[in-house]
C-alpha positions as a LaTeX table, in Angstrom:
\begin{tabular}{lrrr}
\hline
Residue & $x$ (\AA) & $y$ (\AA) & $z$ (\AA) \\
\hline
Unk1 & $-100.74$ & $-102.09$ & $-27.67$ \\
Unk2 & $-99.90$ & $-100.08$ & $-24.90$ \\
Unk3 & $-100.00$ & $-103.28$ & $-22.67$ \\
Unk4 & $-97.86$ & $-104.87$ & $-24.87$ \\
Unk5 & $-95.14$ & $-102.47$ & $-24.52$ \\
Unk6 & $-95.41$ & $-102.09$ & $-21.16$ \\
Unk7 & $-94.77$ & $-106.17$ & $-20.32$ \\
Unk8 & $-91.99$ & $-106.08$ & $-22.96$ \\
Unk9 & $-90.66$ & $-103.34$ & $-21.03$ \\
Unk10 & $-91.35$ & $-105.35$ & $-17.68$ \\
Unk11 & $-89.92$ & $-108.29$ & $-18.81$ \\
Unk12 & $-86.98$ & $-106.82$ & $-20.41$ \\
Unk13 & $-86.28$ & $-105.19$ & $-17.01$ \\
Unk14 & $-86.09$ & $-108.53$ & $-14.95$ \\
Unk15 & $-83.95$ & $-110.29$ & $-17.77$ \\
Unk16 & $-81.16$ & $-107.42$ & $-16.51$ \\
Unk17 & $-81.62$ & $-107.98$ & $-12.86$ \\
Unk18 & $-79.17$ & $-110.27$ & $-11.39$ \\
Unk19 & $-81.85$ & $-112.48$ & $-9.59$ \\
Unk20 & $-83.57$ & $-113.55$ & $-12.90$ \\
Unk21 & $-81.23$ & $-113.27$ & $-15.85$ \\
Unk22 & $-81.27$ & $-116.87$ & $-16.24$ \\
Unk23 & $-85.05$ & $-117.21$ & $-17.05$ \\
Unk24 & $-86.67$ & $-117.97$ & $-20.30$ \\
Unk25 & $-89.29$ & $-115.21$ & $-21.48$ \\
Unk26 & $-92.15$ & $-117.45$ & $-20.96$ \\
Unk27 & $-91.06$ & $-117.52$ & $-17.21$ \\
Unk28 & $-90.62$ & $-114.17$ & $-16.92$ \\
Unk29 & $-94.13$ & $-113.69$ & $-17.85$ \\
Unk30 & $-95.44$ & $-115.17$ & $-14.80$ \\
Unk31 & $-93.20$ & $-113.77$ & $-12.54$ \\
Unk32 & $-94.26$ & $-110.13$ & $-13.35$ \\
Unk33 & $-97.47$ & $-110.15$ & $-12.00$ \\
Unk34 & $-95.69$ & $-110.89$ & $-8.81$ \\
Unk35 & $-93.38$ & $-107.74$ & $-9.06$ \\
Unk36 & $-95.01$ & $-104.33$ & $-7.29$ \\
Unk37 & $-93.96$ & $-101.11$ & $-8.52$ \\
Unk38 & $-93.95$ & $-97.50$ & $-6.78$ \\
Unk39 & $-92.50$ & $-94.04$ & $-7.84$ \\
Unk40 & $-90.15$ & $-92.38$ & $-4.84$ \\
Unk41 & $-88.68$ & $-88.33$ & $-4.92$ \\
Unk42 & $-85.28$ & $-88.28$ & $-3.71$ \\
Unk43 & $-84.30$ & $-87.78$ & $-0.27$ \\
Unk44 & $-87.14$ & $-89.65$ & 0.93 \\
Unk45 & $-85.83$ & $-92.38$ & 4.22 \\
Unk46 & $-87.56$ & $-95.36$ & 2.90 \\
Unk47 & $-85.89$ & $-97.49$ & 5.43 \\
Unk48 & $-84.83$ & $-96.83$ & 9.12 \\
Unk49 & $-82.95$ & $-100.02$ & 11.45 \\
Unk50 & $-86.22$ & $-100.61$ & 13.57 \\
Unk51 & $-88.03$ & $-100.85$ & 10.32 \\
Unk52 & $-87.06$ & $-103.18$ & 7.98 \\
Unk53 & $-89.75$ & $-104.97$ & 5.41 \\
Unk54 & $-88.73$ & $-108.59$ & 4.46 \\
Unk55 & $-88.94$ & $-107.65$ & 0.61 \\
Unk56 & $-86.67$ & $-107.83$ & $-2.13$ \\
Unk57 & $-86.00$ & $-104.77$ & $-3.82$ \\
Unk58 & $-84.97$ & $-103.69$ & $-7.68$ \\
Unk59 & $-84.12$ & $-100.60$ & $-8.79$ \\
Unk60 & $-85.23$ & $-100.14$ & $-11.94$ \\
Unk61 & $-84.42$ & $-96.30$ & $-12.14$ \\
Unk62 & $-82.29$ & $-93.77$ & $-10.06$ \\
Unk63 & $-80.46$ & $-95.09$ & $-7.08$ \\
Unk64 & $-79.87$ & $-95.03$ & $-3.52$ \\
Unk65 & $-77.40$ & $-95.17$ & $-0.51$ \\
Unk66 & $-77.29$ & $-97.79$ & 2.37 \\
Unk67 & $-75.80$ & $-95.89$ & 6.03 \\
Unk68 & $-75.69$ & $-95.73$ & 9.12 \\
Unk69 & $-75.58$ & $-93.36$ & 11.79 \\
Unk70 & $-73.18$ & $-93.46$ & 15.17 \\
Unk71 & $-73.84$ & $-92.47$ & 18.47 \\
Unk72 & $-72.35$ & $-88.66$ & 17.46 \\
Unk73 & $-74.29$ & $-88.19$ & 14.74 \\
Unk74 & $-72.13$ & $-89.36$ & 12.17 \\
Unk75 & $-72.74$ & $-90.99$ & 9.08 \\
Unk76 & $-71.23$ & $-93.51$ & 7.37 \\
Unk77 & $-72.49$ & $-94.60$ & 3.74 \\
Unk78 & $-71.89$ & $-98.65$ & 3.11 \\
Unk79 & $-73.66$ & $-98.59$ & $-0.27$ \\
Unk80 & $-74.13$ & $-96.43$ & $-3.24$ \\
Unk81 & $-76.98$ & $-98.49$ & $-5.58$ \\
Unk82 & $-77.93$ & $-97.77$ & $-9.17$ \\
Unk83 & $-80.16$ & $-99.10$ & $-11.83$ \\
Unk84 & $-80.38$ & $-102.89$ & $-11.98$ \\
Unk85 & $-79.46$ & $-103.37$ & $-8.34$ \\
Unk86 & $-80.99$ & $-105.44$ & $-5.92$ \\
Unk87 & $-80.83$ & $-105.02$ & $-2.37$ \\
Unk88 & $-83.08$ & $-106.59$ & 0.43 \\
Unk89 & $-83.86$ & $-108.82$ & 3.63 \\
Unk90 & $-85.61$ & $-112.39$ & 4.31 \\
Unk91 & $-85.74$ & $-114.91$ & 6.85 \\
Unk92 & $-83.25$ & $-117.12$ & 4.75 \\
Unk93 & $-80.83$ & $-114.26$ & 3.23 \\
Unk94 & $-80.19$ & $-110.44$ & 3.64 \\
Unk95 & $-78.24$ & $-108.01$ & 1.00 \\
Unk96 & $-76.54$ & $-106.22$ & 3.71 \\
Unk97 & $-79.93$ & $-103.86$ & 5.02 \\
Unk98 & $-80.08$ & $-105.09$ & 8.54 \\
Unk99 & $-79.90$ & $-102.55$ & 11.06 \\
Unk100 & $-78.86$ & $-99.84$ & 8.44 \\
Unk101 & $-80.94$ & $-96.54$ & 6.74 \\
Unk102 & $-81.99$ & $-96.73$ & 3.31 \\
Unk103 & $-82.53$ & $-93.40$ & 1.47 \\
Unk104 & $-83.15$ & $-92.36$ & $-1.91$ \\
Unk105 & $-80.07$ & $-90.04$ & $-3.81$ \\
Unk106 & $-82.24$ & $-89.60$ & $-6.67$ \\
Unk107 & $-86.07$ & $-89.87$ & $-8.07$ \\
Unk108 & $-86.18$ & $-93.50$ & $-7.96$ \\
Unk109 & $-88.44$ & $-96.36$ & $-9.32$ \\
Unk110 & $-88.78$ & $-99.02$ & $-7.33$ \\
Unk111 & $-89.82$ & $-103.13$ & $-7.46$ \\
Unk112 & $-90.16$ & $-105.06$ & $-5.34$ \\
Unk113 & $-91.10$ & $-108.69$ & $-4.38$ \\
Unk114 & $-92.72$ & $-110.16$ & $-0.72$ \\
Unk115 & $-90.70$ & $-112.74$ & 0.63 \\
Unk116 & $-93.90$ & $-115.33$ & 0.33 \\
Unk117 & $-93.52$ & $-114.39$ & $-3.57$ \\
Unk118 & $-90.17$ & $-115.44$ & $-3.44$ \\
Unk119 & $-89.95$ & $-118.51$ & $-1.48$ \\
Unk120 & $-92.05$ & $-119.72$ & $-3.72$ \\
Unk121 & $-90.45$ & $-118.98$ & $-6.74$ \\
Unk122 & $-87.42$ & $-120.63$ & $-5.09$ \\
Unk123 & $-88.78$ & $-123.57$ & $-4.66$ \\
Unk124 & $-89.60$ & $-123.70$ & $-8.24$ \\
Unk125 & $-85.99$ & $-122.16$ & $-9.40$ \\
Unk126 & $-83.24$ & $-123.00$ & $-6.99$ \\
Unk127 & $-81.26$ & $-121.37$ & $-8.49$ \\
Unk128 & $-82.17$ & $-118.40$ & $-7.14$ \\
Unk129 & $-80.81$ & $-118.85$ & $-3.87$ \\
Unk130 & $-77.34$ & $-119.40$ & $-5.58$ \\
Unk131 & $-78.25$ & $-116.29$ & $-7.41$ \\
Unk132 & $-77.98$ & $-114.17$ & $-3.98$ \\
Unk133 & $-75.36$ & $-115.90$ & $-2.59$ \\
Unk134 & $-73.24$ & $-114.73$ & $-5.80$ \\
Unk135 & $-74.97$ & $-111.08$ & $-5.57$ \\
Unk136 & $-74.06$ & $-111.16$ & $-1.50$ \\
Unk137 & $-70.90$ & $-112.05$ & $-2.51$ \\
Unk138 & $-69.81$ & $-109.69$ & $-5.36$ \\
Unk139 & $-71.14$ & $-106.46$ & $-3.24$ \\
Unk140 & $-69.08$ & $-108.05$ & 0.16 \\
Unk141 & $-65.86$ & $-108.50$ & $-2.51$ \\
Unk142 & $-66.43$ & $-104.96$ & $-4.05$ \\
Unk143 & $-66.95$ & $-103.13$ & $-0.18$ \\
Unk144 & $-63.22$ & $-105.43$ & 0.78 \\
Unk145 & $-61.29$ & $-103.50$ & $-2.02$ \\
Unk146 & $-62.73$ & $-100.26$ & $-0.62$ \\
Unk147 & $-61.38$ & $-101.07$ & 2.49 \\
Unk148 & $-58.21$ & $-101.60$ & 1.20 \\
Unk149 & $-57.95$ & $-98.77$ & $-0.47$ \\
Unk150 & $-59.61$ & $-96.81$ & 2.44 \\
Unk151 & $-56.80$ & $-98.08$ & 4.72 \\
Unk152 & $-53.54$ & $-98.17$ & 2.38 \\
Unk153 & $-54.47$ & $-95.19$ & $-0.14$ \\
Unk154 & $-54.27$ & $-91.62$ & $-0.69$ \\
Unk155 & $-57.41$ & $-89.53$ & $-0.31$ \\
Unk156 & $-57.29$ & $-89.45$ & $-4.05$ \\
Unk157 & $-56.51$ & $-92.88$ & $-4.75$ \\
Unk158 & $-59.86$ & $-93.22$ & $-2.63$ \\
Unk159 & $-61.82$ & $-91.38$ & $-4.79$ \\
Unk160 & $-60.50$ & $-93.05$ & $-8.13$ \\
Unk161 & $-61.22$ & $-95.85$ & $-6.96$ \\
Unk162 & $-64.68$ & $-95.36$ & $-5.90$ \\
Unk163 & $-65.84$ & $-93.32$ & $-9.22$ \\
Unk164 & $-63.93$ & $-96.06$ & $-11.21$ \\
Unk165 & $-65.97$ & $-98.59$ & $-9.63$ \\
Unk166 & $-69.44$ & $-96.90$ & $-10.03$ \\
Unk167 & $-68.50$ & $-95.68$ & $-13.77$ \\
Unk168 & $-67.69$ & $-99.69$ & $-14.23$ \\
Unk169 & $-70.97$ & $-100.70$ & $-12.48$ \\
Unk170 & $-73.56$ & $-98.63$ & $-13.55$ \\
Unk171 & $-71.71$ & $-96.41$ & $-16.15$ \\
Unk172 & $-73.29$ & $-94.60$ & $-19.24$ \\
Unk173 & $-70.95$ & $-94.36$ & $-22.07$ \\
Unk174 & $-70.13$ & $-90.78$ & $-23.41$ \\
Unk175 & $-67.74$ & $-90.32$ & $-26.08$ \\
Unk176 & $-64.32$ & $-91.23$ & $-24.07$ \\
Unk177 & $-66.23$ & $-90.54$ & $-20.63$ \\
Unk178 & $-68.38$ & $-92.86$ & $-19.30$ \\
Unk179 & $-71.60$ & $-91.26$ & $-16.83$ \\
Unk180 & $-72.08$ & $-92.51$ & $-13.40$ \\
Unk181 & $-76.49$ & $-91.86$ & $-13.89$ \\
Unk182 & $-76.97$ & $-90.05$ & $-9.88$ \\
Unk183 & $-76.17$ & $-87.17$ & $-8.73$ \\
Unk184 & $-72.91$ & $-87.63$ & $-6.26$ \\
Unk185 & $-72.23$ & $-84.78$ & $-3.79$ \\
Unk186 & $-68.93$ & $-84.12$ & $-2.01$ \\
Unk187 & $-70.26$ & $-85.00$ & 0.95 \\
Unk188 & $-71.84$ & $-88.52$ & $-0.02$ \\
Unk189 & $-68.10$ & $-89.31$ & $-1.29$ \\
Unk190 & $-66.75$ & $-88.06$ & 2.21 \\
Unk191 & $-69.37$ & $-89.69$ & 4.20 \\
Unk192 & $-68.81$ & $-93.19$ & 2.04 \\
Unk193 & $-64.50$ & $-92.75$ & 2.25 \\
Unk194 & $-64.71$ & $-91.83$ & 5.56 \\
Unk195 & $-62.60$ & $-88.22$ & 5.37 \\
Unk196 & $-63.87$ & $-84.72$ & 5.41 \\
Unk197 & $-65.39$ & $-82.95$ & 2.42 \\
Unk198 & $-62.68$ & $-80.65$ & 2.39 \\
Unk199 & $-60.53$ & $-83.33$ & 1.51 \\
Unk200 & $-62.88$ & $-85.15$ & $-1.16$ \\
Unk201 & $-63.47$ & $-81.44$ & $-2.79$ \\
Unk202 & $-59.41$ & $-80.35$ & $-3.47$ \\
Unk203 & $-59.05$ & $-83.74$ & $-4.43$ \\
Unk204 & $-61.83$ & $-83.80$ & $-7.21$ \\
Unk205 & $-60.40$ & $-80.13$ & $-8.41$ \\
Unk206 & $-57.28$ & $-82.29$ & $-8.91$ \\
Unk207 & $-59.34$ & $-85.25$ & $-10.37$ \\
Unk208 & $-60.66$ & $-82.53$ & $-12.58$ \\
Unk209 & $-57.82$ & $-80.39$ & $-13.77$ \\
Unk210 & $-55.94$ & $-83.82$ & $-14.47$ \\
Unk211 & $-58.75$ & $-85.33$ & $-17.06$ \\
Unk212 & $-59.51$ & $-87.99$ & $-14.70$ \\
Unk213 & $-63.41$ & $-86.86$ & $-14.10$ \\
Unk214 & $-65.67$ & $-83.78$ & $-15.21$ \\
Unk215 & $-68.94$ & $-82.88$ & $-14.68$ \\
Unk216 & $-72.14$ & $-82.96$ & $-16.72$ \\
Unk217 & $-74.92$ & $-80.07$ & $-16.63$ \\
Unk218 & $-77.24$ & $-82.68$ & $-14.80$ \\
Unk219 & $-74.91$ & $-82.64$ & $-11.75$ \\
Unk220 & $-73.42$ & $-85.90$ & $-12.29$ \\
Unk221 & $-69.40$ & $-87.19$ & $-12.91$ \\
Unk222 & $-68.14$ & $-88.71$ & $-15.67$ \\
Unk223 & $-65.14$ & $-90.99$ & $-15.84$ \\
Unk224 & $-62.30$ & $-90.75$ & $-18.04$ \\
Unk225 & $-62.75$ & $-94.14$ & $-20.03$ \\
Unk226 & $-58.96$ & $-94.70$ & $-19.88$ \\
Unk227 & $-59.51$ & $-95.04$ & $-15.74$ \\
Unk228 & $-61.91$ & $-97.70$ & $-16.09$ \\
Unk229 & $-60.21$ & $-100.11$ & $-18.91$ \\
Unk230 & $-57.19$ & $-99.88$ & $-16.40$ \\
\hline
\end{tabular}
């Protein structure tokens, strides 16, 4: 029985991933056995630039940032991830991980597939390579806007825009607030906009005072719902 639940709750899992919504049950079943699972504490580097696995990733739980580091020291977050997300490199494809750090915001659990797996399963679905082409696409669409916003917007108009978006993308409704599930710090908004933490911290009083946001006892922001349906 416990079995049972356990590939229901496998399978259910891969129906929400992007890569393999489009898969009857009966495929999914073979594909789990393919899929390897492992438990990671947050703030753990699981990825540096010089070492990079050619794996695709899920997140099933938590999430995690994509950055990178100048020559002074400074960081710059590309990527927040959450539940559901997919992230990776191959030979044929990468989801924006080359040369970058990948680190865990949050206890995570995370699958993950070799790229031998995968070819394979390609060559029996093609339409998985369309599949990361749209993913590739929607997260290179998504980082555009930001830079829009980054280079015609007010520090606060920023920060709408990127709790908006993560509310939208990985939200959990609450009454008229919808949850963004990770903790988000000050500084991983600052480092991710680009401006100092000063800046992102009067801004989210403001954010705050106005009904826009609020926080939750587990550390996290919630999004006025009225933001997100704008």
């Amino acid at each position: 029985m416990v079995r049972l639940k356990q590939s229901i709750d496998k399978m259910w899992y891969l129906s929400k991933v992007g890569f393999f919504d489009f898969l009857e049950e009966e495929e999914l079943e073979k594909i789990i056995p393919l899929i390897q699972h492992q438990d990671i504490r947050r703030n753990m580097v699981i990825q540096t630039p010089d070492k990079v696995e050619k794996k695709l990733y899920f997140i099933k739980e938590g999430a995690l940032k994509i950055y990178d580091i100048n020559e002074d020291g400074k960081v710059f977050t590309k990527s927040l991830l959450g539940p559901f997300s997919t992230y990776g490199h191959l030979s044929t494809f990468s989801l924006g991980v080359e040369n970058v750090f990948v680190e865990t915001i949050s206890d995570v659990h995370l699958c993950s597939i070799s790229e031998e797996e995968f070819q394979s399963l390609i060559e029996k679905y093609p339409k998985l390579t369309w599949k990361a082409m749209q993913i590739l696409t929607e997260r290179l669409n998504e980082r555009e806007k930001m830079l829009q916003v980054i280079a015609t917007g007010t520090v606060k108009q920023q920060i709408k825009h990127l709790l908006v978006s993560l509310a939208d993308t990985y939200g959990k409704e609450n009454f008229s607030y919808v949850e963004i599930p990770f903790p988000l710090s000050h500084q991983e908004i600052a480092n991710m906009l680009g401006v100092t933490r000063e800046s992102v911290s009067t801004n989210m009083n403001r954010l705050k005072s106005e009904g826009y946001i609020r926080n939750t006892a587990k550390r996290t922001i919630e999004v006025n719902q009225l933001q997100i349906s704008m």
